[in-house]
N, C-alpha and C positions, 0 to 999 in steps of 0.2 A: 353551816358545813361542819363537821365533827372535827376534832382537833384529831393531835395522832395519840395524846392521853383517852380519849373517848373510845377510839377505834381497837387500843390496847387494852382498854380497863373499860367494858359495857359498863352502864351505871342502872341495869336491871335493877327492881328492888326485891330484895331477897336472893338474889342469885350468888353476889359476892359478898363477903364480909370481911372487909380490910380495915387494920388500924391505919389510927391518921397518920402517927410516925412514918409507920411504915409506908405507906403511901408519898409521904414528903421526902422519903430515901428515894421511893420508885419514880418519883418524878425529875427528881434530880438527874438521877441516871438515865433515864430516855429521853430527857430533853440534851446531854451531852450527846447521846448516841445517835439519833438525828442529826445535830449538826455534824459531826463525823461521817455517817451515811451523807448527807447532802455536800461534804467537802470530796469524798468520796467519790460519789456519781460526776460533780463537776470535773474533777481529777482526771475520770476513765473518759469524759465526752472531751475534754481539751487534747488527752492522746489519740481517741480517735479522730479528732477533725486533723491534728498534725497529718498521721499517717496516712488521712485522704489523700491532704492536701499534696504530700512526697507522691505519694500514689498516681497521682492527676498529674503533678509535674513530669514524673515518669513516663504517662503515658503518652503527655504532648509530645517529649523530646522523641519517644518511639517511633512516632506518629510523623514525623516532622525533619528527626537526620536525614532522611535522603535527598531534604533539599534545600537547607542547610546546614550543613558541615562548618566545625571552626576555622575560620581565619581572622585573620586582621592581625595587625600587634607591629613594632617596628624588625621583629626580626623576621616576620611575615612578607610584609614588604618589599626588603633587603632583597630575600632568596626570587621572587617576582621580577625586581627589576634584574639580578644579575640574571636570571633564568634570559632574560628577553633582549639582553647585549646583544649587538649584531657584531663582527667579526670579522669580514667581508667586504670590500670595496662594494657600492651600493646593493648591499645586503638588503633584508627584510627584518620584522618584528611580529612573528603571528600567533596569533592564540589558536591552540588547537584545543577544539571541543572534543569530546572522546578521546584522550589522549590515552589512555590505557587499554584502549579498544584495539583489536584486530589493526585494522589498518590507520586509526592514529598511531598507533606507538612504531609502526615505520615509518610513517612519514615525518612523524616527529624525531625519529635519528636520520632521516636522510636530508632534512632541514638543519641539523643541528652539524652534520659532518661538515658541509657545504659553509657554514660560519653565520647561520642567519640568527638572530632570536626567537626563543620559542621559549612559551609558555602554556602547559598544557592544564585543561579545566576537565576531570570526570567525577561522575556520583557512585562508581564503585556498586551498582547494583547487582542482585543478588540475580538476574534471568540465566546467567549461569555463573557457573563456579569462580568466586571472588577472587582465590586465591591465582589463579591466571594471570586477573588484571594487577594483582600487587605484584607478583612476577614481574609483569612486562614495564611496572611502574618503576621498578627496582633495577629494570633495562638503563631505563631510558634516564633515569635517575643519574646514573653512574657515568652517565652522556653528556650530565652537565643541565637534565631537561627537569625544571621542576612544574609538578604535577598538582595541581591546585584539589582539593577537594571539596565538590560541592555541586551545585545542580545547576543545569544553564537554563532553568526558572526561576531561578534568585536575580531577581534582577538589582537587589543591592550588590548583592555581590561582581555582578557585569558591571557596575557602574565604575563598583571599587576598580575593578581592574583595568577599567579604562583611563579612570583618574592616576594613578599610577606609571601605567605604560601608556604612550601615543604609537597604537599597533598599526602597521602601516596592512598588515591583512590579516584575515579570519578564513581557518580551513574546518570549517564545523561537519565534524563527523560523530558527534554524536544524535544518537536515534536507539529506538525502541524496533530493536530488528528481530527476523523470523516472521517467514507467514504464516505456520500452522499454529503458533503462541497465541494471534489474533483472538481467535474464534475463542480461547481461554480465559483471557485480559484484554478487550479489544481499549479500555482505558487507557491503559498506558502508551497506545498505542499515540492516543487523542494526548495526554500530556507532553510525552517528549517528542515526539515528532512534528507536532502543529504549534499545540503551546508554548515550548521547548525554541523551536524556532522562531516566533515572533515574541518574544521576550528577546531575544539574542540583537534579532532584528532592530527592534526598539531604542537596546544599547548602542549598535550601531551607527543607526540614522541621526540620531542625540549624537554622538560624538564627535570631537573636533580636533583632527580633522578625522576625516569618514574613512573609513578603510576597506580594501575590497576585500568581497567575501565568495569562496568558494567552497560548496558544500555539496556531500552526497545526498544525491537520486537515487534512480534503482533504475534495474531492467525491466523489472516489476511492472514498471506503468504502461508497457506496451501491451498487459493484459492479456485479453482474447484475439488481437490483433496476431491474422496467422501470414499475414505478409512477410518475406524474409529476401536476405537481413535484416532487422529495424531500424532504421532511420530516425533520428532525427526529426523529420519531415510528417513522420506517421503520424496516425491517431493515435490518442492516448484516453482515450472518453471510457473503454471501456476495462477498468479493474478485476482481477481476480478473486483481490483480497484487498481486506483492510487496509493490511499493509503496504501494499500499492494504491492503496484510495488516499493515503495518509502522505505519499510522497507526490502523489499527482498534486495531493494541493496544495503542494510545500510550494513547485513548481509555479502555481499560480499565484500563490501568497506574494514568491519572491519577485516577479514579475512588477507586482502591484508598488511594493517596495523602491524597487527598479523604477518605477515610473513616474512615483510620485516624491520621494526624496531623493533621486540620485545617486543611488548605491550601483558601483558595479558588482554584479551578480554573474557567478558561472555552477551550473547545477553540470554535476557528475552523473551519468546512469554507467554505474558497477554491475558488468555481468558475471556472479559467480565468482566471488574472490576465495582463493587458496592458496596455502602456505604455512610456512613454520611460524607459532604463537598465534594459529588460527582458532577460530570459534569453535566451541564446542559440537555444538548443536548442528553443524555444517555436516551430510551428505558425507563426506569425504574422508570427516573428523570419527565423525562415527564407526563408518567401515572398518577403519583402521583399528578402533578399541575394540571391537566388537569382535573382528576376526584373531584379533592376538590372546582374546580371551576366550575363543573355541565358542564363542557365541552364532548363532544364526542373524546374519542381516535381510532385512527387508529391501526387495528390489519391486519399487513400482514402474509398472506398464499405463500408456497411454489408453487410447480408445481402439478398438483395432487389434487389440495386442502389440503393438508398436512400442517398442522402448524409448524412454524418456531422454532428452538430449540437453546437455548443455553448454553454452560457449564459457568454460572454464580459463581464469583470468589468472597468471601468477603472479602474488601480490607486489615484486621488483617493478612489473609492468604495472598494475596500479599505481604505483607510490610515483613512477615518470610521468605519469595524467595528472595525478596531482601538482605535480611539481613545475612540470608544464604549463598548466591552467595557471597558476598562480603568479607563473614571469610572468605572461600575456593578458591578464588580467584588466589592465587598464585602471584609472583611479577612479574613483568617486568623485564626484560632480557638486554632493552638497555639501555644509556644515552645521551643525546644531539641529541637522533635521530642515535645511532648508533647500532647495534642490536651485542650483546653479547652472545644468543645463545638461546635456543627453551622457550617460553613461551606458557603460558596455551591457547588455545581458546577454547571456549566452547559453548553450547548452550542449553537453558533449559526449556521447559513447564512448565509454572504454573499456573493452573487449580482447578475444584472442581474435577472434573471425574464422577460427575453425571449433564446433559444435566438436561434441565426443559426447557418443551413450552413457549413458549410465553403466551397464554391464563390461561397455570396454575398459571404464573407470573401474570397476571391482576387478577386471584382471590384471589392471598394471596393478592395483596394490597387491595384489595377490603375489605378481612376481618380486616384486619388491620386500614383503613380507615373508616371504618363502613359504606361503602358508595358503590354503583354501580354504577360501569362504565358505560357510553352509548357508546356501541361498534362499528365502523365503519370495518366491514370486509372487505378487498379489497387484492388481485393479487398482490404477489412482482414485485414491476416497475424493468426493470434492471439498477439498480443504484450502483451495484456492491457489495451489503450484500449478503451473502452466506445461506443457508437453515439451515443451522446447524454447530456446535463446538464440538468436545468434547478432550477434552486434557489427553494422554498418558504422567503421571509425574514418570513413575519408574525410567527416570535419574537422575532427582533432588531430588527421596526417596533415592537414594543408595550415592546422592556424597554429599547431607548436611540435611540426615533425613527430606526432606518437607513432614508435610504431613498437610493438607487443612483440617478445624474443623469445619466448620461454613456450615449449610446448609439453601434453599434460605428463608427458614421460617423464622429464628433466623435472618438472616443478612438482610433483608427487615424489621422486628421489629425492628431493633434497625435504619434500616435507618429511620423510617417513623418517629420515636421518634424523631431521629435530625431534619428533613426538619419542623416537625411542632413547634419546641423549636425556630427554625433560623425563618422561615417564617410566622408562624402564622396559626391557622387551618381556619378561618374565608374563605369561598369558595369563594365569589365575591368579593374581596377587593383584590388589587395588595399588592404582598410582598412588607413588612415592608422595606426591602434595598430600591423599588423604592420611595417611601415615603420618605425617607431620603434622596436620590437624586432630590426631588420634595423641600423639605427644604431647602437644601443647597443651590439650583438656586434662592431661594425666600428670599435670602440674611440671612439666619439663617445658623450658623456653627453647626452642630450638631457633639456629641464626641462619638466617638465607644468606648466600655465597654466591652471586654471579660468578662463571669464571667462562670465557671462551675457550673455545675447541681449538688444537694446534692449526687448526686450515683456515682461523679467525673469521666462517661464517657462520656456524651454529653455535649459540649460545647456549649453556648448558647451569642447572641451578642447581647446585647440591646442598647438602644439608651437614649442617654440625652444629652439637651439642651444647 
């Protein structure tokens, strides 16, 4: 094999004619220059494997925040256990899942007023607008309610927070909600819904002692089933969507749960929740942005041309189903995952019991808005929404008095009150949250401000510099 003097200097004869001197200079010099080329090359392949290596780390954490989040530490702990203090002559200690969600973060203040312990567990995902949930995190914060961050697939993390607090219950509300999202991401659907749930499960039935658990359903799972009211009682076999496929077999998972380690189990079916620090993505939520911004909304019809109807739920009446299932609850039967003998399972409606159109819906916001919709009428695509709801609650009147106060006039006035205190009434101007996320990138830290409303029920978030 040629040296790198061969490959420099061919030894052709007659081609070159080099003195020896000079030659023992030029070899001197390329045999230094080489080893500097070769400390060189090593140099540039040590900083590239570094910069993989950050690279690859980078990508795991990417990859991998959304299901686990930092904790642990001894002032970690602290804010855990004092979050979960009870208060209350025989109070409660419950972890709420979703706590920054829609209707975790009420029922996590309306557990927290009452004097119970509450500690809440959410992953802050992106399926809609983040800044929402730090809002409502920043509610409920202020309440005394501390808000764990992390995923209820981390099942070290459920463990930690079992070994820490002895939760006497669990109101697991978090889920991978929306049915028309399915057909986009039907995954995620299958991780936090099913996955999601039996990890949670798992911590639970292992725990000592066992704690009850009560967690939402849907109305969803009544499908194609055009019987009405729903009941209870119904079939549930046939799904529309995903996301009803997802919660049917939450329903059966828990059941198994229920049966075989002694967990008392109570499943929620939420028909159409609304209200102030509601979802985005909700029918209702939307109208409302859409008409303040001179936008046209989309109004779908059934089959028939028949307008679509739904038993619309104000979230106050939600948060009492909750709160109800949870005294009635009953305890868990096992410990360490061992089953000691029959615990409660259950299943319960919670509804208005009066149905409202959809276009009756776009005229009260309308008067409430002071403003007209431009209407896009159009044919339900099949995306897997159902024509109609209406929910049969006389199991949950007879086993913990529900009974739903709020109808869609009153609970739409008070939502339009919140969306324009939060967002601002101004029709072509992006909401004030994206404005502060327009700030913040523009190298200004701006500080979120809770402050309630003189009438101490609408919560209102301003902004300063």
């Amino acid at each position: 094999m040629p040296t790198l003097d061969e490959e420099l200097f061919p030894s052709t004869p007659g081609k070159f004619k080099i003195e020896q001197r000079s030659y023992g200079i030029n070899r001197q010099f390329y045999r230094f220059f080489a080893s500097t080329s070769t400390m060189f090359l090593w140099a540039l392949f040590l900083i590239a494997l570094t910069v993989s290596y950050l690279s690859f780390q980078s990508f795991v954490h990417s990859g991998t925040r959304h299901i686990s989040a930092s904790w642990g530490g001894r002032q970690w702990e602290k804010q855990v256990r004092t979050s979960a203090e009870i208060h209350r002559a025989a109070g409660m200690s419950v972890l709420v899942t979703g706590a920054s969600g829609f209707v975790g973060t009420h029922v996590s203040l309306a557990l927290k007023r009452r004097g119970d312990g509450v500690v809440g567990l959410d992953n802050f995902n992106n399926y809609y607008d983040p800044s929402l949930k730090k809002a409502r995190k920043a509610l409920v914060n202020r309440h005394g309610v501390f808000v764990v961050e992390g995923d209820v697939n981390d099942a070290r993390l459920l463990d930690k927070l079992f070994d820490i607090v002895a939760f006497t219950h669990v109101m697991h509300l978090a889920a991978q909600a929306g049915v028309r999202y399915a057909m986009e991401n039907p995954h995620s659907y299958v991780h936090s819904n099913i996955a999601g749930l039996v990890t949670l499960l798992e911590a639970c039935k292992s725990a000592d002692p066992q704690p009850a658990i009560v967690w939402a359903s849907s109305s969803s799972v009544y499908g194609l089933n055009e019987k009405v009211p729903f009941s209870e009682l119904d079939r549930t076999d046939q799904p529309a969507s995903l996301y009803a496929a997802t919660k049917k077999a939450g329903e059966e998972i828990t059941h198994t749960y229920n049966h075989i380690y002694g967990l008392s189990i109570t499943g929620l079916r939420f028909f159409t929740v609304y209200g102030p620090w509601g979802r985005p993505d909700m029918a209702y939520f939307m109208f409302t942005r859409n008409i303040l911004q001179g936008k046209p909304i989309t109004v779908y019809r059934g089959k028939n041309k028949e307008d679509l109807a739904r038993d619309f739920t104000y979230i106050d009446d939600i948060v009492k189903g909750c709160l109800g299932s949870l005294d009635t609850s009953g305890k868990s039967t096992g410990s360490g995952g061992k089953k000691r003998g029959q615990a409660p399972y259950r299943i319960f409606n919670l509804g208005n019991t009066s149905p409202v159109t959809v276009p009756a819906l776009v005229s009260i916001l309308e008067e409430h808005l002071k403003t007209k919709a431009k209407k896009k009428i159009v044919d339900m695509p099949g995306n897997g929404d159902v024509p109609f709801t209406h929910a049969n609650i006389s199991s949950a009147q007879v086993e913990f008095g529900y009974k739903p106060r709020t109808d869609l006039q009153s609970g739409l006035k008070k939502f339009v009150r919140w969306y324009l205190s939060y967002y601002g009434a101004v029709a072509n101007r992006p909401p004030w949250p994206l404005v502060a996320c327009f700030v913040r990138h523009c190298f200004i830290q701006p500080t979120f401000v809770l402050k309630e409303a003189p009438q101490g029920k609408v919560s209102c978030l301003h902004i300063t510099s």
